[in-house]
SERO-4910 file (N, C-alpha, C, O; in steps of 0.05 Angstrom, whole numbers):
BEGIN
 pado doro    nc1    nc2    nc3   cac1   cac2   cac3    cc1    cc2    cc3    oc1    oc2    oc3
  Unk    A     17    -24      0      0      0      0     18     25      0     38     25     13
  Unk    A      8     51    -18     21     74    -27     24     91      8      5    100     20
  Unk    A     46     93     17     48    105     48     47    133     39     55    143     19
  Unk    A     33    144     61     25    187     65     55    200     62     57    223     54
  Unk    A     79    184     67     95    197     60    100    202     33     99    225     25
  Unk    A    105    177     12    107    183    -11     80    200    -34     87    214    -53
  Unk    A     53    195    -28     38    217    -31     36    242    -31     25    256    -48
  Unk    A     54    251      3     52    277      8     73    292    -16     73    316    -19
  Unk    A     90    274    -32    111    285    -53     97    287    -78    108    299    -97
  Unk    A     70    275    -82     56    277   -113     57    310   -112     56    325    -92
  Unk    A     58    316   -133     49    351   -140     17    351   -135      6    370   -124
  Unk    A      5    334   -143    -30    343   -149    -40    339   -117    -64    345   -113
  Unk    A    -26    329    -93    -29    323    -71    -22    339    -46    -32    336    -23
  Unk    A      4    362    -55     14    372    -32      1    389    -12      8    395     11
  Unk    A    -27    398    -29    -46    420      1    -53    403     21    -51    410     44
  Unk    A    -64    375     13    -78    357     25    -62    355     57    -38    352     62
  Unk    A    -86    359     76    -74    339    100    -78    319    102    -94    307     88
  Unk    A    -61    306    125    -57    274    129    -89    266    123    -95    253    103
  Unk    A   -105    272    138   -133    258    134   -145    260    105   -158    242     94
  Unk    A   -139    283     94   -148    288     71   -127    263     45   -132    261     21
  Unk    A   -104    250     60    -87    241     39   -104    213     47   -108    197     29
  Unk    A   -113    208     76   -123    185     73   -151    170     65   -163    148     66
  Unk    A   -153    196     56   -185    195     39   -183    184     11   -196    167     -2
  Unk    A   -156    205      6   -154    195    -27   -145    171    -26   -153    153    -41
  Unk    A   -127    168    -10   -113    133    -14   -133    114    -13   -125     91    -16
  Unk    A   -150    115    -10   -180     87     -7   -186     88    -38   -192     66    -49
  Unk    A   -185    114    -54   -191    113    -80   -170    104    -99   -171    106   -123
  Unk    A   -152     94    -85   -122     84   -103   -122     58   -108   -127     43    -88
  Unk    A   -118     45   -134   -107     21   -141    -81      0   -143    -81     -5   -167
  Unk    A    -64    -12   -134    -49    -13   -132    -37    -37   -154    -40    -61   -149
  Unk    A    -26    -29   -175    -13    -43   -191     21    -48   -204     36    -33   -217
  Unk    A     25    -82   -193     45    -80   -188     54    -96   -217     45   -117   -226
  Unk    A     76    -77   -230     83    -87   -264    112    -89   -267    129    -74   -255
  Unk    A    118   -113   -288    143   -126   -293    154   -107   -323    141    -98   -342
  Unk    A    183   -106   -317    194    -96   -335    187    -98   -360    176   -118   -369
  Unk    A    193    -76   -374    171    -85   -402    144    -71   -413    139    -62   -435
  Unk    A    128    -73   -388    100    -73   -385     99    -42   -397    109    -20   -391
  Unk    A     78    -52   -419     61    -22   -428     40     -5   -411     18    -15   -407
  Unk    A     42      8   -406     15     21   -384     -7     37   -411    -29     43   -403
  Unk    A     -4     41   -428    -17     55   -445      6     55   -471     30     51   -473
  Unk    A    -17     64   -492     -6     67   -516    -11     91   -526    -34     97   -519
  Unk    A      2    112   -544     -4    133   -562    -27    129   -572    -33    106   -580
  Unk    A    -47    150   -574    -72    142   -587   -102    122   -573   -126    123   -582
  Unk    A    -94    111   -555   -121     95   -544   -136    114   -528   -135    138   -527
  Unk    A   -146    102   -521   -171    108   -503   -164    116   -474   -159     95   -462
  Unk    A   -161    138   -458   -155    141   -425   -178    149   -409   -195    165   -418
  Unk    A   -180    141   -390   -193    145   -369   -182    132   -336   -198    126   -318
  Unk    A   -148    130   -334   -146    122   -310   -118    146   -314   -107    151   -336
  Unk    A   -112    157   -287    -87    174   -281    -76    154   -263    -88    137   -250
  Unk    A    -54    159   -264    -24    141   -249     -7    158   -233      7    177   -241
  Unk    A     -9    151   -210     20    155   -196     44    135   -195     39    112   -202
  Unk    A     62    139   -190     86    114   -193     95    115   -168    102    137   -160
  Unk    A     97     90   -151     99     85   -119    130     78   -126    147     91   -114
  Unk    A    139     58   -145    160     42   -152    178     46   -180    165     50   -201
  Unk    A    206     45   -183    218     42   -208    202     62   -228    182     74   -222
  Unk    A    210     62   -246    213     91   -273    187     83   -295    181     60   -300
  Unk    A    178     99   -304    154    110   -326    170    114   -348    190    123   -336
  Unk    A    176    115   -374    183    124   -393    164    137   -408    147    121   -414
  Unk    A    160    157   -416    152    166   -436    152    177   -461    161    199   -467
  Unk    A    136    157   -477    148    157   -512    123    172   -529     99    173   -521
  Unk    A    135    186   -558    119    197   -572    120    184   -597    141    176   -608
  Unk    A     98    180   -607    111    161   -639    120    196   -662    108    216   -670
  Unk    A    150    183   -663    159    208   -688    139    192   -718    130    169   -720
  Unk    A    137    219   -738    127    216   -764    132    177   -778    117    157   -781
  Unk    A    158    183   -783    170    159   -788    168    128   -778    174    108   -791
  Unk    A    157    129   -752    150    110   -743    163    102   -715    152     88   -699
  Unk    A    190    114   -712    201    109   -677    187    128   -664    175    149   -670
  Unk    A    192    110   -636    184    120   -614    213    132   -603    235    122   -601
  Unk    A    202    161   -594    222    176   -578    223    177   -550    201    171   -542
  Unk    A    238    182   -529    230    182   -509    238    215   -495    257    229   -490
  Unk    A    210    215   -492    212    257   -485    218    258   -456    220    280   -446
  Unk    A    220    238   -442    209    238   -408    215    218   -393    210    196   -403
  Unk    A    224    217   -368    231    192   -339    213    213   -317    212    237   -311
  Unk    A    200    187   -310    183    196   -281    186    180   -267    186    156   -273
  Unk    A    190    190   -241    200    164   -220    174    166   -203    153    176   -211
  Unk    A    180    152   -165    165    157   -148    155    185   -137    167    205   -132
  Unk    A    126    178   -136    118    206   -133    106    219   -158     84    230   -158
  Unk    A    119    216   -178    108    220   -213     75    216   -214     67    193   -210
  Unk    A     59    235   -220     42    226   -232     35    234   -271     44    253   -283
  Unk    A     20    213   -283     17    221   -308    -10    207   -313    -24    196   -296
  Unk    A    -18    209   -344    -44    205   -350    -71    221   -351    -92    217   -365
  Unk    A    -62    248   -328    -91    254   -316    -97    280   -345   -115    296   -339
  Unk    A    -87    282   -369   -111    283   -386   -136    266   -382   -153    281   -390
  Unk    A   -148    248   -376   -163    228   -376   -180    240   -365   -202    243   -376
  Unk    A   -174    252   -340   -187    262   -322   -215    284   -328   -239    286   -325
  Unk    A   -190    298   -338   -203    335   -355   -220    311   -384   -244    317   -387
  Unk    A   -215    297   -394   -223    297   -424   -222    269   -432   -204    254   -423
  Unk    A   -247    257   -454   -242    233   -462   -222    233   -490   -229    219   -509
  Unk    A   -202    246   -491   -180    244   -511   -163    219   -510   -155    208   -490
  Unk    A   -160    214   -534   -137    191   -538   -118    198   -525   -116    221   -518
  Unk    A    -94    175   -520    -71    184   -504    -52    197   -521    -50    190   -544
  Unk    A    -39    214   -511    -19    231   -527     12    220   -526     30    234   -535
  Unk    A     17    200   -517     40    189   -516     41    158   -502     24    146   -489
  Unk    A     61    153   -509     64    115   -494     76    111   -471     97    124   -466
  Unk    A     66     95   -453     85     98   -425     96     70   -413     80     56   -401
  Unk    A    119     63   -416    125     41   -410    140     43   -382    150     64   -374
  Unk    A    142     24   -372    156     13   -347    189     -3   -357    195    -25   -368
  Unk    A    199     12   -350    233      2   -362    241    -20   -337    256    -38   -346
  Unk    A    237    -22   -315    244    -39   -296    209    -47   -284    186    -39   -290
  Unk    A    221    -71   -261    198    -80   -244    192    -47   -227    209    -31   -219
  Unk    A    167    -46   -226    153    -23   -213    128    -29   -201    119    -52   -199
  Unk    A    116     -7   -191     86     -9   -178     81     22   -185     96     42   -184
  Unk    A     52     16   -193     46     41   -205      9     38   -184     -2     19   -174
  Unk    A      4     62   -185    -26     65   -169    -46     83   -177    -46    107   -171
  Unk    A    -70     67   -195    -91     78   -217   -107    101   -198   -116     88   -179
  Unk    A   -111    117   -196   -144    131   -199   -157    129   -233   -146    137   -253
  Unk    A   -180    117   -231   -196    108   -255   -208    135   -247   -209    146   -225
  Unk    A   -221    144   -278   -246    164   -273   -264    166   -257   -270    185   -242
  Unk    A   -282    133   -261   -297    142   -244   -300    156   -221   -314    175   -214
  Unk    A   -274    132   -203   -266    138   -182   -260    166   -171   -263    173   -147
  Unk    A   -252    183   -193   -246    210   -181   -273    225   -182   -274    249   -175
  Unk    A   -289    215   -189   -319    234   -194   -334    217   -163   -350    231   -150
  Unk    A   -328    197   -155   -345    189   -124   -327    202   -111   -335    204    -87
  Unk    A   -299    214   -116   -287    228    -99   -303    255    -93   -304    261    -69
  Unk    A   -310    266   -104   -310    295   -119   -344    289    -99   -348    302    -79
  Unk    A   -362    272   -106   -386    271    -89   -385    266    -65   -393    283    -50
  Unk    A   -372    238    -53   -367    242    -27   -350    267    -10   -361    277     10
  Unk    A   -329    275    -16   -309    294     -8   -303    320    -34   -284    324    -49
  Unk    A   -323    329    -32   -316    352    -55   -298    378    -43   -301    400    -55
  Unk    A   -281    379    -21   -272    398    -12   -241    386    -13   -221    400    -13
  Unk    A   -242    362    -12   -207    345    -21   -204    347    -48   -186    359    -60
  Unk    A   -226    331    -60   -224    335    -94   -221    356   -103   -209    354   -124
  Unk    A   -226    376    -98   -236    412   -111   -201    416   -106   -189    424   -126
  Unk    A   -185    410    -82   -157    415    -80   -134    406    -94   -111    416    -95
  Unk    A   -147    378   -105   -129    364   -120   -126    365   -142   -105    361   -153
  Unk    A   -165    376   -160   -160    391   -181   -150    413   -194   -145    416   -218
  Unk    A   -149    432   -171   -134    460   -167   -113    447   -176   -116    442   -200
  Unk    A    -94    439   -169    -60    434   -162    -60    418   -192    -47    426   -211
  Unk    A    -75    398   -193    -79    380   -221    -82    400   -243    -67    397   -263
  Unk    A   -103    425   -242   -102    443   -274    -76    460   -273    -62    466   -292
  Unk    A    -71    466   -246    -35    485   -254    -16    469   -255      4    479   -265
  Unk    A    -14    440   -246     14    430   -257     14    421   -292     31    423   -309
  Unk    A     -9    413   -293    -17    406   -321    -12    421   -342     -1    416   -363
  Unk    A    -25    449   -331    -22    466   -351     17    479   -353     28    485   -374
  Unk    A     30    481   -329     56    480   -327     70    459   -352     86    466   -369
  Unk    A     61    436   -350     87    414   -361     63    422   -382     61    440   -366
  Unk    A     45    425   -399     41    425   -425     51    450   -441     51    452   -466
  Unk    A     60    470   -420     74    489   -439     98    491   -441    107    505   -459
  Unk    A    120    474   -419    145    470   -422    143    440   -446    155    437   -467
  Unk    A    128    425   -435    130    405   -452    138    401   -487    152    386   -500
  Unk    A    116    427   -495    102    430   -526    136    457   -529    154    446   -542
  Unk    A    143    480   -521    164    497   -512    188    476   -523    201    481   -543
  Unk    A    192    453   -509    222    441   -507    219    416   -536    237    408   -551
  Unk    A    192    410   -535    185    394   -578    199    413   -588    222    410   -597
  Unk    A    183    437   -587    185    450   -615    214    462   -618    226    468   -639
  Unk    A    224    463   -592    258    474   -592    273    440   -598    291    440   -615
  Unk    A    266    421   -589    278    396   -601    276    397   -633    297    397   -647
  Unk    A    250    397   -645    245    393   -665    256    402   -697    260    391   -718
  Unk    A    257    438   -681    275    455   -692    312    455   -701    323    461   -722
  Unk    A    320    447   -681    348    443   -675    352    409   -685    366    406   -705
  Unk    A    344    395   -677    349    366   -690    339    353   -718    349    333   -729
  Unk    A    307    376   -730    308    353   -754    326    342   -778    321    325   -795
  Unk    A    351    362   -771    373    365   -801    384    338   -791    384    319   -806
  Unk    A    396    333   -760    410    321   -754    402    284   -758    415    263   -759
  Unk    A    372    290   -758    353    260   -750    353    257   -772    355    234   -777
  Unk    A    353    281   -802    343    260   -826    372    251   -835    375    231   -850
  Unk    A    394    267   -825    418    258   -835    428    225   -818    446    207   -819
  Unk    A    409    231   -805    424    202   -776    412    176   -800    428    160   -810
  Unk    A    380    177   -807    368    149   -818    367    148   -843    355    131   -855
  Unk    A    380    168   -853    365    171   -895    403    165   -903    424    172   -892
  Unk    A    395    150   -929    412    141   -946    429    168   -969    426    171   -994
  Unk    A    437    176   -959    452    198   -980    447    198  -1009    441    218  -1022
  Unk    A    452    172  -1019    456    167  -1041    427    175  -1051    424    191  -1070
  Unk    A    404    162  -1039    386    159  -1049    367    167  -1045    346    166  -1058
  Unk    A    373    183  -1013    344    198   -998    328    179   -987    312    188   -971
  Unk    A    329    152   -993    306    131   -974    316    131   -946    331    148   -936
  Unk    A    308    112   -934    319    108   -909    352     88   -913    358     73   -932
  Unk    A    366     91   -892    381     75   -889    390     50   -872    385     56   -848
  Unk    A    398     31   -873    396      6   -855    406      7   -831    411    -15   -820
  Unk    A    410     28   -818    409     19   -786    386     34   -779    379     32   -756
  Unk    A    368     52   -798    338     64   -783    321     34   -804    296     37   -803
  Unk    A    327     20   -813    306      4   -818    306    -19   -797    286    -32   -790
  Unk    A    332    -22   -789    335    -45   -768    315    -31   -745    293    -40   -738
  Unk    A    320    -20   -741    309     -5   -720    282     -6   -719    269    -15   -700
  Unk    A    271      5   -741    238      8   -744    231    -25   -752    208    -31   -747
  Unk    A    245    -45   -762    236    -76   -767    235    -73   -736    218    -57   -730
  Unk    A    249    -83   -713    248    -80   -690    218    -80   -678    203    -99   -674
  Unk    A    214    -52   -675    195    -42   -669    164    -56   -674    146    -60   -658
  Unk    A    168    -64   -714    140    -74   -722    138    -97   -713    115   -107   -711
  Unk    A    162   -114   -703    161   -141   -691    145   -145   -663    127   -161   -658
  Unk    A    160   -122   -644    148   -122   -620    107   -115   -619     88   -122   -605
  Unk    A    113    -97   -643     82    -85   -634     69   -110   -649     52   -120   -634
  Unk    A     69   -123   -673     64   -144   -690     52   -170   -670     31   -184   -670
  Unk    A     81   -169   -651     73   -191   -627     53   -185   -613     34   -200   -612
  Unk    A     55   -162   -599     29   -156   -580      1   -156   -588    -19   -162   -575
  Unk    A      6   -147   -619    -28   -146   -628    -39   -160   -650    -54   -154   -668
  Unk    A    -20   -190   -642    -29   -219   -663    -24   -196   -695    -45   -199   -707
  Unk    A    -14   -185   -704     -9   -169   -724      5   -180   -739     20   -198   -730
  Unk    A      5   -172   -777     23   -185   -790     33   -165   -805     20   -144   -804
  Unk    A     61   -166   -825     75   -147   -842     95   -160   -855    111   -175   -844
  Unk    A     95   -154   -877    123   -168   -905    141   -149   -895    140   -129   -881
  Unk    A    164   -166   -909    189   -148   -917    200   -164   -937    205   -188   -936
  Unk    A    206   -145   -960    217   -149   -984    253   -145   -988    263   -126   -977
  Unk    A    270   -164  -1005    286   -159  -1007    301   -156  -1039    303   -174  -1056
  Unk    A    307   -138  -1039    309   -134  -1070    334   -123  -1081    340   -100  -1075
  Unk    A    353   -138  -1099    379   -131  -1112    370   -126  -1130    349   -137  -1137
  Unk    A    384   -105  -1149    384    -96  -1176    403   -118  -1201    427   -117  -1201
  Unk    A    385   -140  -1226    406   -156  -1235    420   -153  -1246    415   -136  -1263
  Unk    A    445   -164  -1248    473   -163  -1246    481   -125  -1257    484   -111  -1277
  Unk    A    480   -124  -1228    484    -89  -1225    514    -90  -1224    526    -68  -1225
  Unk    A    533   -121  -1221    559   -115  -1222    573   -106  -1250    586    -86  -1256
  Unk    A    565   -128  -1265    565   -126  -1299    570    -96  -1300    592    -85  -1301
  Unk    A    544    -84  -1299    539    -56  -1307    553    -36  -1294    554    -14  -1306
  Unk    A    570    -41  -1259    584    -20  -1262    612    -29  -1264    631    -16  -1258
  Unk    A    612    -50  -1273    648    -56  -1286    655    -46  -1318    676    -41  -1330
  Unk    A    625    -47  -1325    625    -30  -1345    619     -4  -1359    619      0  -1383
  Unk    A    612     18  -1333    608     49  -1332    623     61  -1322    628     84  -1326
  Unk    A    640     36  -1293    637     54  -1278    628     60  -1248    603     58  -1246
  Unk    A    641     67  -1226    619     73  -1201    604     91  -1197    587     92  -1180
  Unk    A    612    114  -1218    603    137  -1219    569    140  -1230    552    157  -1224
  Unk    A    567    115  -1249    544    113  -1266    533     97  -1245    510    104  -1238
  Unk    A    546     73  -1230    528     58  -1218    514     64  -1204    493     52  -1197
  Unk    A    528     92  -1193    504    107  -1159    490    123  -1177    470    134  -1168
  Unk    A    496    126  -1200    474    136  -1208    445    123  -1213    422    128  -1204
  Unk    A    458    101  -1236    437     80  -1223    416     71  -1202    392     66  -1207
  Unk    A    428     68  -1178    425     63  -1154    400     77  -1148    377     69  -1143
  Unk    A    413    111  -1150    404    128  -1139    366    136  -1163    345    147  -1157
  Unk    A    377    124  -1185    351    132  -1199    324    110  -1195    301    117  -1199
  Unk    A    332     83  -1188    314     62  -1184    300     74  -1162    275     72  -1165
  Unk    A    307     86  -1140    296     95  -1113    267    111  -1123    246    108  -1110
  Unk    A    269    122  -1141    240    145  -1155    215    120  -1159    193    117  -1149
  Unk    A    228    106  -1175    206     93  -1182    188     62  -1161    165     53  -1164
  Unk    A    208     55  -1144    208     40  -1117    189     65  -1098    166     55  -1096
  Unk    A    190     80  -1091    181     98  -1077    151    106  -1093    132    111  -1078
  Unk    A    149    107  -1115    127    116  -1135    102     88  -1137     78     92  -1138
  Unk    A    110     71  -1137     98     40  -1128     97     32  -1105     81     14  -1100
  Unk    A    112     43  -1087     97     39  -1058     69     54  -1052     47     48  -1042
  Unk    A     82     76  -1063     57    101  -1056     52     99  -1024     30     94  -1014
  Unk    A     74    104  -1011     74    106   -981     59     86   -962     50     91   -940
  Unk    A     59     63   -976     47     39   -966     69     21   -954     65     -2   -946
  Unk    A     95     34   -953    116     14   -949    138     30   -935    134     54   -935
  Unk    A    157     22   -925    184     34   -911    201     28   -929    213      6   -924
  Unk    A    207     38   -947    234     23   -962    262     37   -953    263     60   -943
  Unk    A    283     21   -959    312     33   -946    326     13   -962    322    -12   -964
  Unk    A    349     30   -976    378     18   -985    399      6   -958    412     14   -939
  Unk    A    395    -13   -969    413    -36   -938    430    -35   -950    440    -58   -947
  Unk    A    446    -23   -966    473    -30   -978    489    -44  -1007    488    -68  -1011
  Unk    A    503    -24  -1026    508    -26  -1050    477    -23  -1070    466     -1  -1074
  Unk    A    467    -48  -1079    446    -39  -1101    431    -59  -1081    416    -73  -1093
  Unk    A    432    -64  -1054    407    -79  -1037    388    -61  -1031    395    -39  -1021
  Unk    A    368    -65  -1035    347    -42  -1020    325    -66  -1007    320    -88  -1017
  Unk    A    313    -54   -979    298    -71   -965    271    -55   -954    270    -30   -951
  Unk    A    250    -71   -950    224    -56   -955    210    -69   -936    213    -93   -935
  Unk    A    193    -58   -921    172    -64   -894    148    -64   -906    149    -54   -929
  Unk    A    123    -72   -899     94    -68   -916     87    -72   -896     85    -96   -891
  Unk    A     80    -55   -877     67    -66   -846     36    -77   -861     25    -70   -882
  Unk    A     31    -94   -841     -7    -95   -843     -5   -115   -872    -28   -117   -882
  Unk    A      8   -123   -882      9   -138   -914     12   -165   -909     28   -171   -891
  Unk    A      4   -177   -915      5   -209   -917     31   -206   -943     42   -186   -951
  Unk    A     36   -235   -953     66   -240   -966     44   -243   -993     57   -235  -1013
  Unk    A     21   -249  -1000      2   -248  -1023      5   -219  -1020     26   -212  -1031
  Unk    A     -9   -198  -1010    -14   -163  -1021      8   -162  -1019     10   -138  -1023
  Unk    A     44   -174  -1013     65   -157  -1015     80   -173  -1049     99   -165  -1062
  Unk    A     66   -189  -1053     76   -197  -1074     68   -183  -1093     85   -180  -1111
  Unk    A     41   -170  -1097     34   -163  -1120     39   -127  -1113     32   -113  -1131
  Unk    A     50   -115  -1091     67    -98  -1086     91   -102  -1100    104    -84  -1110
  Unk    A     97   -121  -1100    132   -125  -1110    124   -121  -1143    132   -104  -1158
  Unk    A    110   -136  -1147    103   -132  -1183    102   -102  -1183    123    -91  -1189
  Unk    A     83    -87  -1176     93    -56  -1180    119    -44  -1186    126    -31  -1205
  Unk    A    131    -52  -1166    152    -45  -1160    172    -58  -1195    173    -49  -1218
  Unk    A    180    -73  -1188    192    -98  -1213    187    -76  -1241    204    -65  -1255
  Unk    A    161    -74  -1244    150    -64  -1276    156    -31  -1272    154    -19  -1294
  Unk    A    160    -18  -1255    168      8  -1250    200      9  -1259    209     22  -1278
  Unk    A    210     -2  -1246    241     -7  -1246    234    -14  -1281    231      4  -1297
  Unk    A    233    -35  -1288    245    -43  -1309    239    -30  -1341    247    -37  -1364
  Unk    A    216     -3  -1325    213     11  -1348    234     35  -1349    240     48  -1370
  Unk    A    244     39  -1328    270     67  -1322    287     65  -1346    285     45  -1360
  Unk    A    300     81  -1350    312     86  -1376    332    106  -1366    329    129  -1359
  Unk    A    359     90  -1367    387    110  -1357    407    120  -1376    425    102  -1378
  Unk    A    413    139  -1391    430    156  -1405    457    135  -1395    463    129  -1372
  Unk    A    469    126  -1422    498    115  -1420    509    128  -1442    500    145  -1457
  Unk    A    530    118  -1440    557    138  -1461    558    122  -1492    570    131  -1512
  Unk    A    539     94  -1489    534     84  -1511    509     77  -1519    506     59  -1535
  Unk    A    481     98  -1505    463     87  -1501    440     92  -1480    435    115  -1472
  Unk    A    427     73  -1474    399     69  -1459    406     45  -1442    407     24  -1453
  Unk    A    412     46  -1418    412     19  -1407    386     20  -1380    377     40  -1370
  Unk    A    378     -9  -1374    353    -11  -1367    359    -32  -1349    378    -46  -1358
  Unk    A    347    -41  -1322    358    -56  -1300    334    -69  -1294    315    -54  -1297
  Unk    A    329    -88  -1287    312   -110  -1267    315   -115  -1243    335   -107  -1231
  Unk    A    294   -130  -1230    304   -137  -1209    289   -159  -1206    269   -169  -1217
  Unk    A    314   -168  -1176    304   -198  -1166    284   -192  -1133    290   -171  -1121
  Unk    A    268   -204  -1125    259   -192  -1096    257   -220  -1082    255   -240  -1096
  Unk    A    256   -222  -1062    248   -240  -1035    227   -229  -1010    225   -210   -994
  Unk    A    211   -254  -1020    192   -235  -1005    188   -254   -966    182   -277   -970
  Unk    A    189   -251   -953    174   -258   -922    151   -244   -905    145   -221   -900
  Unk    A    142   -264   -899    119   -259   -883    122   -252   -848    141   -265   -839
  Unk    A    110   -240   -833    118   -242   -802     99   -248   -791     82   -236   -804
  Unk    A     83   -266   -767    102   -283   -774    102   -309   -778    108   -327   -763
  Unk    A     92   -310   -806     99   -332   -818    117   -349   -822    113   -372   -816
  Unk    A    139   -341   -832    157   -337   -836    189   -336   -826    209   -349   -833
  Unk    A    184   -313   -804    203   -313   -784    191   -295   -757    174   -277   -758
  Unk    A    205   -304   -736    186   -286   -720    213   -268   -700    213   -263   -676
  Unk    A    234   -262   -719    260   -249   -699    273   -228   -729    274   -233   -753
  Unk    A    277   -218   -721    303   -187   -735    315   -214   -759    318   -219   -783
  Unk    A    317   -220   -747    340   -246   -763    324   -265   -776    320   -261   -800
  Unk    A    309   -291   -762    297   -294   -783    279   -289   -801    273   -308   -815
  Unk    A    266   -268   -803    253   -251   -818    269   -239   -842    255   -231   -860
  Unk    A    289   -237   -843    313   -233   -858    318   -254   -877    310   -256   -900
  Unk    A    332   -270   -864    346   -288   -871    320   -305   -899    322   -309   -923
  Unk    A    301   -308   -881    280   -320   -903    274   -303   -922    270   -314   -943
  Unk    A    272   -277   -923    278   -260   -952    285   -260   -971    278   -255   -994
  Unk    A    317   -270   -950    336   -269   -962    350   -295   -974    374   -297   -979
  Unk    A    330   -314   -977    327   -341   -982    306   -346  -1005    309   -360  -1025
  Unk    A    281   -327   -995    270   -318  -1024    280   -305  -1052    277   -312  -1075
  Unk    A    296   -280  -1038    314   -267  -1063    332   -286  -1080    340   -280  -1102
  Unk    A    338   -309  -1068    359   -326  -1081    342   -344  -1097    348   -348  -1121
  Unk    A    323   -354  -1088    293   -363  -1106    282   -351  -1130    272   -362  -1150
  Unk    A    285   -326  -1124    276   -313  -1144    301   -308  -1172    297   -304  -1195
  Unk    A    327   -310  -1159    350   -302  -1172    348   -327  -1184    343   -325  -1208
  Unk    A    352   -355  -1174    343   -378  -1185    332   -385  -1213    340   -396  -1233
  Unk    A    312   -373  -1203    285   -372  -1224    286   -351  -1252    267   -339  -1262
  Unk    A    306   -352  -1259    314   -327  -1282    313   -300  -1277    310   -286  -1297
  Unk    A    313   -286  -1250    319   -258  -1243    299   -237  -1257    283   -248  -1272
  Unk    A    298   -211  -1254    267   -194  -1271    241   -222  -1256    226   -238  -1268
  Unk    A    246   -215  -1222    217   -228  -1211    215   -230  -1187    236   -225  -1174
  Unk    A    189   -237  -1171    191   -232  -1142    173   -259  -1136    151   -266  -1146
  Unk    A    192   -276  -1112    194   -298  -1098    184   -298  -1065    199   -288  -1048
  Unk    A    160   -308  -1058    154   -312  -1027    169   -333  -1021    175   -352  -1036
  Unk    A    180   -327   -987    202   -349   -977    179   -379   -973    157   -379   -962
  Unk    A    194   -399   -987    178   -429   -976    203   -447   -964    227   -445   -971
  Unk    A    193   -466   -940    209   -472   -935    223   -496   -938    245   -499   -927
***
């Protein structure tokens, strides 16, 4: 049980006297969570506020792209959530538990039989509740927009591929990561495609490296133009490029890949003798079908791509096993 000492340190609590803290404590839940544990997600549904009795709160924002950032550590004493309170708004951020903790709910309701039985404790806790609230939402939104400002040159230079402007393979590792964990939690499924350009060596032993990133760099238009933002694609390296389709079964990512394939193979690249014109091979996996780890999710792709390379190249191959 949450002791009057550590209460008397919540911010939304400090007018309260002892009797008045032991009023609220009858309205407290006591929930005790293992490392890991999600307390909420960006976007759902709230109606319970949290104090943290035990171990650290993280709190994450989903960036554009798809990571989660972490804007915030709240320890004991921390409370968060109580938008819920004021408003039935989705949640504005994700809050996980990085270690074993104990965290202690007021649900809505609960604060409204507060507010009728003892409306002279509640009325104090709301006071303190609209000025701290309104405090951390203007330092909060203040210290985004000064992050946001000052870091986006640095963030797109951290995950995007120079060459080509897509993403690059340590922000795709990263975001595969991610679709795995959330994939797991919500029985969820998503392809990933793996795709070499054929024999892109031929062609730059015979231009050139100079032609070949050019190359490289011109397939990316039309890969991007056939996703139509239905996909994460990123150059993993030389003429590899690798592609996410969250929410896709390995059937809708196959006939994604045909897009893709007949896009490419209509491009048309200025040579010093000519028009030269490139194909490709793809591998396709399912999650998780397929593979259910960073790796093998990969690997079976990438077991597909060799299937498909197999199979006379200019084509796209689901992993079988």
């Amino acid at each position: 049980m949450i002791t009057a000492e550590l209460l008397h340190r919540v911010g939304i609590l400090s007018q309260l006297t002892t009797d008045e803290l032991g009023i609220f404590q009858q309205f407290l839940e006591e929930l005790r969570s293992a490392a890991g544990t999600v307390v909420f997600r960006q976007g759902e549904e709230g109606r319970d506020l949290f104090i943290v009795g035990e171990g650290r709160v993280a709190i994450r924002v989903r960036a554009p792209e798809g990571i989660d950032v972490d804007v915030a550590e709240l320890g004991p004493g921390d409370f968060f959530g109580e938008m819920a309170i004021f408003e039935d708004a989705p949640r504005s951020a994700t809050c996980v538990m990085p270690d074993d903790g104990v965290l202690y709910r007021l649900r809505k309701d609960d604060f409204f039989s507060l507010m009728d039985q003892h409306p002279s404790t509640a009325i104090k806790v709301l006071y303190r509740m609209v000025n701290i609230t309104t405090n951390r939402l203007t330092h909060t939104s203040s210290f985004l927009s000064d992050l946001v400002q000052w870091g986006e040159g640095a963030r797109r230079r951290a995950i995007t591929d120079d060459l080509t402007g897509l993403y690059n393979r340590r922000h795709l590792d990263g975001v595969l990561e991610q679709h795995i964990a959330e994939a797991t939690v919500r029985d969820g499924v998503f392809s990933l495609i793996m795709m070499d350009l054929d024999r892109f060596h031929a062609i730059n032993d015979t231009y050139g490296q100079q032609f070949g990133d050019e190359l490289i760099a011109a397939v990316a238009r039309p890969v991007q133009e056939a996703l139509a933002e239905a996909g994460i694609p990123a150059r993993y390296g030389g003429d590899e490029f690798t592609i996410i389709l969250p929410g896709m079964s390995a059937r809708e990512a196959l006939d994604r890949a045909e897009l893709i394939r007949v896009a490419v193979q209509a491009l048309e690249i200025a040579a010093p003798d000519g028009v030269v014109r490139v194909t490709t091979s793809q591998g396709i996996a399912e999650f998780p079908a397929h593979g259910s780890t960073v790796e093998t999710i990969k690997q079976a792709a990438d077991q597909a791509l060799y299937r498909a390379k197999d199979s006379g190249r200019n084509c796209a191959r689901v992993y079988s096993a």
